[in-house]
BAVO-795617 format. One line per field, with one value per residue (C-alpha): x negated, y, z negated. Coordinates in steps of 0.05 Angstrom, whole numbers. Example, Ala and Ser with C-alpha at 12.3 -4.5 7.8 and 13.67 -1.06 7.14 Angstrom:
REM BAVO-795617
u = c(-246,-273)
v = c(-90,-21)
w = c(-156,-143)
//
This chain:
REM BAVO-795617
u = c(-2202,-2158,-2146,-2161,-2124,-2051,-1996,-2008,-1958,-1952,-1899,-1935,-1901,-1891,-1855,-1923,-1910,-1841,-1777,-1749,-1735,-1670,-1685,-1682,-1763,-1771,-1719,-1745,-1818,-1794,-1760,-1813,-1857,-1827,-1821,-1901,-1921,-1872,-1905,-1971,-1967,-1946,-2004,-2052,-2026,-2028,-2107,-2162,-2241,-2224,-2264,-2231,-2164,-2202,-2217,-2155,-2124,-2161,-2151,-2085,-2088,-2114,-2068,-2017,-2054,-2053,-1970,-1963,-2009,-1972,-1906,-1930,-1965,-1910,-1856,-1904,-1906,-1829,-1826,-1871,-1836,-1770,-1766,-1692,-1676,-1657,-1663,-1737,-1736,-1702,-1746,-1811,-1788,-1775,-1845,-1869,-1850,-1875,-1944,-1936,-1929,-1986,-2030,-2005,-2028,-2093,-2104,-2094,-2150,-2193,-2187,-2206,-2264,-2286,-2277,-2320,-2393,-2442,-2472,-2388,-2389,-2456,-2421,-2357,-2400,-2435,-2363,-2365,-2293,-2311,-2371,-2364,-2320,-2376,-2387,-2307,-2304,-2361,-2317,-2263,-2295,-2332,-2252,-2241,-2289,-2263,-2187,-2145,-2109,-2060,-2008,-2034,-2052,-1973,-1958,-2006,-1985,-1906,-1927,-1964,-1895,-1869,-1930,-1994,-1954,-1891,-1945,-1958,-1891,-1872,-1918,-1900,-1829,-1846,-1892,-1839,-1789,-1831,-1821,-1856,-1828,-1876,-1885,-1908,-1952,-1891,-1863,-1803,-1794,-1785,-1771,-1838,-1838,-1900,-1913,-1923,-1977,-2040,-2013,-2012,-2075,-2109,-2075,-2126,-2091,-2131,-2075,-2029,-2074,-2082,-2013,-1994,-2058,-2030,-1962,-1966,-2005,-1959,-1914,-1979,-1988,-1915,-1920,-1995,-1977,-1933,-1986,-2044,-2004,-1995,-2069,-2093,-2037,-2063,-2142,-2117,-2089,-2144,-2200,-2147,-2146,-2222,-2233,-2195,-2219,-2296,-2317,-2362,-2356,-2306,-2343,-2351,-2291,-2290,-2363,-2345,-2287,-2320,-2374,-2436,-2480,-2486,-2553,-2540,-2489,-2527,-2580,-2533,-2506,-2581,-2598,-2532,-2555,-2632,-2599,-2544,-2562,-2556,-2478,-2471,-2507,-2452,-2410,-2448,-2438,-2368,-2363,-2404,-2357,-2301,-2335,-2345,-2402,-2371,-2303,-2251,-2225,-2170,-2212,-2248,-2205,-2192,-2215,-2260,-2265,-2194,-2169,-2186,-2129,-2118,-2062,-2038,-2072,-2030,-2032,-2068,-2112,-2140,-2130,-2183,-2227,-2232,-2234,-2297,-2330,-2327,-2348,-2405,-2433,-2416,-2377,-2352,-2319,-2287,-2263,-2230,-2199,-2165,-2137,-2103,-2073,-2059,-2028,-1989,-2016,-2024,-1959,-1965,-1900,-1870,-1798,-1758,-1762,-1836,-1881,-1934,-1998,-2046,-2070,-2092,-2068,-2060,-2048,-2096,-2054,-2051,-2116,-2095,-2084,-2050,-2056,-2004,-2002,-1956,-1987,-1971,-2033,-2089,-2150,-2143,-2099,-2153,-2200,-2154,-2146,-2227,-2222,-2160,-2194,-2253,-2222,-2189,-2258,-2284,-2217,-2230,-2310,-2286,-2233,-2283,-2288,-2245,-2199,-2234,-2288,-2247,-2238,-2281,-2279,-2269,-2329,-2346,-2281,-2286,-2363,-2334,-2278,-2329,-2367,-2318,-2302,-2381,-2381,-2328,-2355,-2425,-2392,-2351,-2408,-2454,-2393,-2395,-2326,-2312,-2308,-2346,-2287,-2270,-2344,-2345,-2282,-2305,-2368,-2326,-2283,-2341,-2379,-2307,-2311,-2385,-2379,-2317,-2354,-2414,-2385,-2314,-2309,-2382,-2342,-2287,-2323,-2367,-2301,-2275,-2340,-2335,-2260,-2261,-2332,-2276,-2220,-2258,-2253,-2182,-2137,-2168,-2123,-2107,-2155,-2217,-2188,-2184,-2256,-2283,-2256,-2294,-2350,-2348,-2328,-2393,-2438,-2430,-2410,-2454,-2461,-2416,-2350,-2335,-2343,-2271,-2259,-2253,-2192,-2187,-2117,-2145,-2144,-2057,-2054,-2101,-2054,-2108,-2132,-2071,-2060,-2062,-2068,-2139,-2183,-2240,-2202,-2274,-2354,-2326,-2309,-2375,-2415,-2371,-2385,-2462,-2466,-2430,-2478,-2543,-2519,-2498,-2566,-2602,-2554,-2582,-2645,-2646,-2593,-2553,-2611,-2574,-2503,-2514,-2542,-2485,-2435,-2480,-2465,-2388,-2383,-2427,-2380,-2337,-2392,-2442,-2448,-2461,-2527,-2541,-2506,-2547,-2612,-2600,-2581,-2609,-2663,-2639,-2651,-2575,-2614,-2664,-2647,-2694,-2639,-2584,-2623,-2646,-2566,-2555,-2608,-2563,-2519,-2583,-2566,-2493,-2506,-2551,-2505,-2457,-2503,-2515,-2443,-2455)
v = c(90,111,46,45,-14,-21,-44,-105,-154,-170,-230,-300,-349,-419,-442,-481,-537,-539,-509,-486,-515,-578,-570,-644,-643,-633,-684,-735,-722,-738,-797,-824,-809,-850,-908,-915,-895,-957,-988,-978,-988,-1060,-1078,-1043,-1086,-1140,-1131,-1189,-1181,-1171,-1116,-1097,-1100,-1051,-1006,-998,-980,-935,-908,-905,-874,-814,-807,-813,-759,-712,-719,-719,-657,-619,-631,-615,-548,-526,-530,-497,-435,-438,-441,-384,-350,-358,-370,-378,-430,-492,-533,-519,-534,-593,-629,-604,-648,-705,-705,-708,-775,-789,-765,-816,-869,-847,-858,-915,-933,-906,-943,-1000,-990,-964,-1036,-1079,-1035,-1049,-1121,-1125,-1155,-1106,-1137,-1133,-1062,-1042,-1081,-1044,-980,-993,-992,-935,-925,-892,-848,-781,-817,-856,-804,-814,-884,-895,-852,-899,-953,-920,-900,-973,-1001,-959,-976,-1020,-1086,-1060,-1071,-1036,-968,-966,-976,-916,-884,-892,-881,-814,-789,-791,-783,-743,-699,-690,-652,-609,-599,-593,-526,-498,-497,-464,-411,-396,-383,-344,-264,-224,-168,-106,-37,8,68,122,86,47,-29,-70,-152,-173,-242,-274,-269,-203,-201,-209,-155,-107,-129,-114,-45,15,41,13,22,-15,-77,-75,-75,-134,-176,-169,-184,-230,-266,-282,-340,-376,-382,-402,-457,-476,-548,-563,-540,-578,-641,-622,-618,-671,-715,-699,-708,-778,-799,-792,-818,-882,-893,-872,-923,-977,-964,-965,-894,-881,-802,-763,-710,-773,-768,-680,-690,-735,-701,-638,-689,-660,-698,-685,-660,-602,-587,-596,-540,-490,-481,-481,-426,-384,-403,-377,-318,-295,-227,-201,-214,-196,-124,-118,-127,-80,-26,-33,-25,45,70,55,99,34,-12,-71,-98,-133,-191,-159,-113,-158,-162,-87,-41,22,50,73,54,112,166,168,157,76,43,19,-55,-23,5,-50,-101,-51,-39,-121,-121,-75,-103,-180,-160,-121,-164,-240,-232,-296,-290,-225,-247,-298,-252,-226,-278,-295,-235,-237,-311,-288,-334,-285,-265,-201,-172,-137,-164,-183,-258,-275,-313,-276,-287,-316,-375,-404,-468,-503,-563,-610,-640,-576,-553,-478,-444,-392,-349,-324,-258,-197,-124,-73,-18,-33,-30,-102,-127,-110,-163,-205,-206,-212,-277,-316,-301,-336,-395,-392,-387,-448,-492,-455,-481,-557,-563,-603,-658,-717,-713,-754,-697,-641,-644,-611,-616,-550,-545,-517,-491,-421,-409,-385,-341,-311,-295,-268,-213,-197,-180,-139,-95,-98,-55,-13,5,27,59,142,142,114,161,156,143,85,55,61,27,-32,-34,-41,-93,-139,-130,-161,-226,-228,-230,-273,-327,-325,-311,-319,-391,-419,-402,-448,-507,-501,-500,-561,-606,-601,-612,-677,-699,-690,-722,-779,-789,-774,-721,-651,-601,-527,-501,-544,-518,-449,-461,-493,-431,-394,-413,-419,-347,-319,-367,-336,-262,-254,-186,-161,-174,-133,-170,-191,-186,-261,-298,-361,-376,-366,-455,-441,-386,-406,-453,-477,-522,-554,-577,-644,-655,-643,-645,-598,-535,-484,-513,-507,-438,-427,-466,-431,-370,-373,-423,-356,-304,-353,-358,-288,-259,-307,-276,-202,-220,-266,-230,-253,-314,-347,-362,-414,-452,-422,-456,-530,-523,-500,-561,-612,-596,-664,-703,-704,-688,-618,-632,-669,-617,-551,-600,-611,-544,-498,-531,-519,-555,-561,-599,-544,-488,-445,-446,-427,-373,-347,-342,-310,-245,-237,-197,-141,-99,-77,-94,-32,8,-4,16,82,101,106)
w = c(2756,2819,2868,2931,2931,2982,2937,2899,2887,2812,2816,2839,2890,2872,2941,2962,2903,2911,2949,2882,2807,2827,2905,2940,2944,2865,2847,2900,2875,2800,2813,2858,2799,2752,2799,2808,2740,2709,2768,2753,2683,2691,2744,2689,2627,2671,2693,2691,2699,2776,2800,2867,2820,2774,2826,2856,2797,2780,2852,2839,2767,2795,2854,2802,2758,2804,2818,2745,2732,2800,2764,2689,2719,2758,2692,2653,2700,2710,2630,2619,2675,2637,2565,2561,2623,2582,2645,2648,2580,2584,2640,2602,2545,2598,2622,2563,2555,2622,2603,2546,2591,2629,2566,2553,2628,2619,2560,2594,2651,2591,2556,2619,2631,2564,2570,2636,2619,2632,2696,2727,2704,2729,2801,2789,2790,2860,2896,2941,2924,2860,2885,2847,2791,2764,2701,2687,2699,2644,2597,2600,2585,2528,2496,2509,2469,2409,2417,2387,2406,2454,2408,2352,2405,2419,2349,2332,2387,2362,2292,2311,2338,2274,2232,2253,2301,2264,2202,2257,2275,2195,2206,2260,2235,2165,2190,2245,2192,2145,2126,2081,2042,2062,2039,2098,2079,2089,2035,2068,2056,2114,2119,2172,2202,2193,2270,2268,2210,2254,2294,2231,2206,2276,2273,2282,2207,2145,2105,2148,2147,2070,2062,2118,2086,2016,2022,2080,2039,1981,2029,2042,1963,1955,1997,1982,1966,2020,2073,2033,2044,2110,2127,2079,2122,2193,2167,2137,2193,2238,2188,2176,2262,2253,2210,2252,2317,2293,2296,2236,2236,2243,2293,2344,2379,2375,2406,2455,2479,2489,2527,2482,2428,2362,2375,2417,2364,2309,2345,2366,2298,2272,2321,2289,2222,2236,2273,2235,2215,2290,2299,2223,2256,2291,2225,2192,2252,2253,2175,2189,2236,2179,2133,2083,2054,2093,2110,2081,2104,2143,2178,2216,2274,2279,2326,2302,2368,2383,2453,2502,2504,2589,2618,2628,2686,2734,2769,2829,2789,2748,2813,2857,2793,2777,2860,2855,2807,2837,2905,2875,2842,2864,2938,2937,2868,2894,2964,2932,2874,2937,2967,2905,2908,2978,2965,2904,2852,2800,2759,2714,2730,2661,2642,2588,2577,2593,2537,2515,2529,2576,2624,2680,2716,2776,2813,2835,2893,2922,2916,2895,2825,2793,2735,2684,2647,2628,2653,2595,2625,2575,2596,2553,2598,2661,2623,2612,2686,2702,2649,2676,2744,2730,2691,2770,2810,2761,2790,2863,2863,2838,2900,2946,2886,2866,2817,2768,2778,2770,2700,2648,2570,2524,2522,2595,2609,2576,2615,2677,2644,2610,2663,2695,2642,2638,2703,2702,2634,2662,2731,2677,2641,2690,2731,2727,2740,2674,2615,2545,2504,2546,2549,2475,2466,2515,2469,2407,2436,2463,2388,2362,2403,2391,2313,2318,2356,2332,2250,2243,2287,2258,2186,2204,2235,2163,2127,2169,2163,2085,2086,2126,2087,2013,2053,2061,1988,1975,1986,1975,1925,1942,1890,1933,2000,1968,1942,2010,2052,2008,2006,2081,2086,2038,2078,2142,2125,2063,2048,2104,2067,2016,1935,1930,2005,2024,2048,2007,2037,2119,2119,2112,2154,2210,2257,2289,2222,2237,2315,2322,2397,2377,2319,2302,2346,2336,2364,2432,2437,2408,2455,2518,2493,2479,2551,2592,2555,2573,2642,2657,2623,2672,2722,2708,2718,2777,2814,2880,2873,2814,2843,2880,2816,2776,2830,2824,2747,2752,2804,2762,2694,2708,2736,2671,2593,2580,2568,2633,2672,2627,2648,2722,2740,2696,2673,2599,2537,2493,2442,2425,2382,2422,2473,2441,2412,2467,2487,2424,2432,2500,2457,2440,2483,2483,2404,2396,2448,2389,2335,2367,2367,2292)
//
């Protein structure tokens, strides 16, 4: 993979949002800010059953949402940028109680809405103000019709501070502090945070994961009851505001954030259920190229195809093969993979102090995006590129809409990422220049996030539905939740796992059981995942013809439900299992590429 690339820069520019962090334009913007949102928030509280009052808050809600979202995005690159600067820090936690006050804003516009008649509404709807918005307008008024007296919504709200949240908080304190005492297989004993462990247990060395699954897992047992309390607490919570606000199930408000019914989830999950022996293939594969009958637990997220022995790409390299790829196959996806390069957006320079990990942002009053990540020379790393790049592209095709527009639920967001990557693996594979070690390895790595979407995520929303259905009840002991995961685990593995190789303890170690910012934290990535292989194996076969109608959908993700935007411009059925199966044989092919390699 040489690059025919001129040097690349691999640190991003923020000067276009603002002159730097403290310059006069930031502090101006922030105190300017404040001002309108207080503003704002008292015309809001203060709203009748005045439509043109109505409107033109709303109007100025999302003028104000974009300011808001320019600021929040740009400390969120500075603080990724810069783990240590305590000044970032500090104004990070001072918008945060900004953002609160914007919530309590919108909750405001979300009550009159709900109090208009339905004739005023239907008016409301016809002002040419709010052309594009009308999906997002509707959406508030359907959240204001399951609030609370606005007293009792800044009470919960005040309460959750201290309550709901600070469980979550309570967690990620404890598993931040916790070590395990681990014996490595040369013998020596070593002191391992519990940070590290999923590291170790994805570790190309069986013995090494053994050892970091065994011991690592004796501080989840120690503190079994505390975290039970912790998760019974944050499920109580939410079934007690459930309960108050009038939502009779607890998957209303997950479903209606991620803007899909619970039909369409109800079939995709049938479609896994009918179809589950062709991910657990790829279980089965993997468990051959082990040398074993099937894996344990902590072999799941292991590679059996070591990483290709070449020497490191550089960030030429991967920037001209992702380059390649994009203008390949989809021009307009790679000509504007350049200009982000060109424009600096794109930070991957490697240097003490950086997070770890991943994103994309950007800012909506700007119009332009940028994407965050740390280059270490993985051939990883390049696909982590390709998928940050098309979470970018998504933002990039939505620039033409109104805000209101612009924003898509969970459930859409992780389509064009995808696609992104599958473009770049499709031009790997059928690239001569690549070797058969790497191709291998690429194989190995895509039949990891197939079986962990379609086996491993499934598992846990099986093991949440059941949990919330017992919490209902009362609180739910650390025996059940030991039994629940379970029998979660054996439902969607079967015969894949190993007897004995379950992880009854995966509802305490799996932080994502426990944010509370959100509930139900799995369908979504499911549904983005099997949406991105549908659309990229309609892709294959239609060719250059489809991207147009790829670009309607990407543009149409804040305008509709998913299922109004899978119907209008695909054509596509979410409520019929037939489609998500369909998506689901997308995997054949590279799936029996990976069963020859056995």
């Amino acid at each position: 993979m040489s690059s025919d690339f001129p040097t690349t820069p691999d640190r991003w520019s923020l000067d276009t949002w603002f002159t730097h962090f403290g310059a006069p334009d930031y502090t101006e913007f922030k105190e300017a800010l404040v001002k309108d949102i207080a503003a704002l928030k008292s015309k809001a509280e203060a709203l009748s059953t005045d439509i043109p009052q109505i409107v033109q808050v709303i109007l100025d809600y999302e003028a104000l949402g974009d300011r808001l979202g320019h600021l929040s995005a740009y400390l969120g690159c500075l603080s990724a940028d810069d783990a240590s600067d305590e000044a970032v820090k500090a104004d990070e936690a001072w918008i945060s109680t900004l953002e609160a006050e914007s919530t309590k804003l919108r909750a405001s516009l979300q009550s009159a809405l709900a109090a208009l008649p339905a004739a005023d509404f239907d008016l409301l709807l016809t002002d040419s103000n709010l052309a594009g918005a009308i999906h997002a307008v509707k959406r508030m008024r359907e959240e204001g019709r399951h609030q609370m007296p606005g007293d009792q919504e800044a009470l919960a709200a005040d309460l959750n501070v201290t309550g709901l949240h600070a469980w979550g908080r309570l967690y990620d304190t404890l598993t931040g502090k916790m070590t395990f005492d681990m014996t490595f297989p040369d013998g020596h004993v070593e002191s391992v945070p519990m940070a590290r462990r999923r590291a170790l247990m994805s570790d190309p060395d069986r013995r090494l994961r053994e050892a970091s699954f065994h011991a690592g897992q004796q501080p989840w047992v120690d503190h079994a009851d505390t975290l039970a309390a912790a998760l019974n607490g944050i499920a109580g919570a939410r079934l007690t505001l459930y309960g108050r606000r009038g939502i009779p199930h607890f998957l209303e408000t997950p479903l209606f954030d991620g803007g899909m019914s619970q039909a369409s989830l109800d079939a995709m999950m049938a479609a896994i259920h009918t179809h589950i022996e062709l991910p657990r293939r790829a279980i089965r594969a993997a468990a051959r190229l082990q040398g074993t009958d099937a894996l344990h637990y902590f072999d799941l997220e292991a590679p059996q195809v070591p990483a290709p022995d070449e020497k490191a790409l550089t960030w030429d390299d991967a920037c001209s093969t992702v380059d390649r790829a994009f203008s390949t196959a989809y021009p307009a996806l790679g000509k504007y993979f350049r200009s982000m390069l060109q424009q600096q957006w794109i930070e991957a320079q490697p240097r003490p102090g950086k997070r770890p990990g991943a994103f994309c942002t950007g800012s909506l009053l700007r119009r332009e995006e940028r994407v965050y990540m740390t280059w270490h020379g993985t051939v990883h790393d390049m696909v982590t590129l390709a998928h940050e790049a098309g979470h970018a592209w998504h933002s990039c095709v939505l620039r033409p809409t109104r805000s209101l527009a612009a924003s898509y639920p969970m459930t859409l967001a992780e389509t064009a990422s995808n696609f992104g990557e599958m473009i770049l693996l499709d031009g790997l594979m059928s690239d001569p220049a690549v070797t058969p070690a790497t191709k291998a390895y690429l194989l190995d790595q895509e039949m990891l996030r197939a079986h962990a979407y379609l086996v491993n995520i499934p598992m846990r929303y099986e093991f949440e539905k059941a949990f919330y259905t017992e919490r209902a009840a009362g609180e739910v002991s650390v025996t059940r939740l030991k039994e629940l995961m379970s029998e979660a685990q054996v439902s969607l593995y079967g015969d894949t796992l190993q007897p004995g190789g379950t992880d009854p303890m995966f509802w305490a170690s799996k932080m994502h059981f426990f944010i509370t910012g959100v509930s139900f934290y799995n369908f979504p990535y499911v549904f983005g995942y099997l949406l991105s292989q549908a659309l990229f194996a309609r892709f294959k076969v239609e060719g250059a013809d489809f991207l147009p109608r790829y670009e309607t959908f990407l543009a149409a993700t804040g305008s509709a439900s998913c299922e109004d935007v899978a119907r209008q411009t695909l054509g596509a059925d979410l409520t019929n299992p037939d489609f998500w199966a369909t998506a689901l044989q997308a995997i054949r092919p590279t799936l029996e590429a990976y069963e020859k390699l056995t």
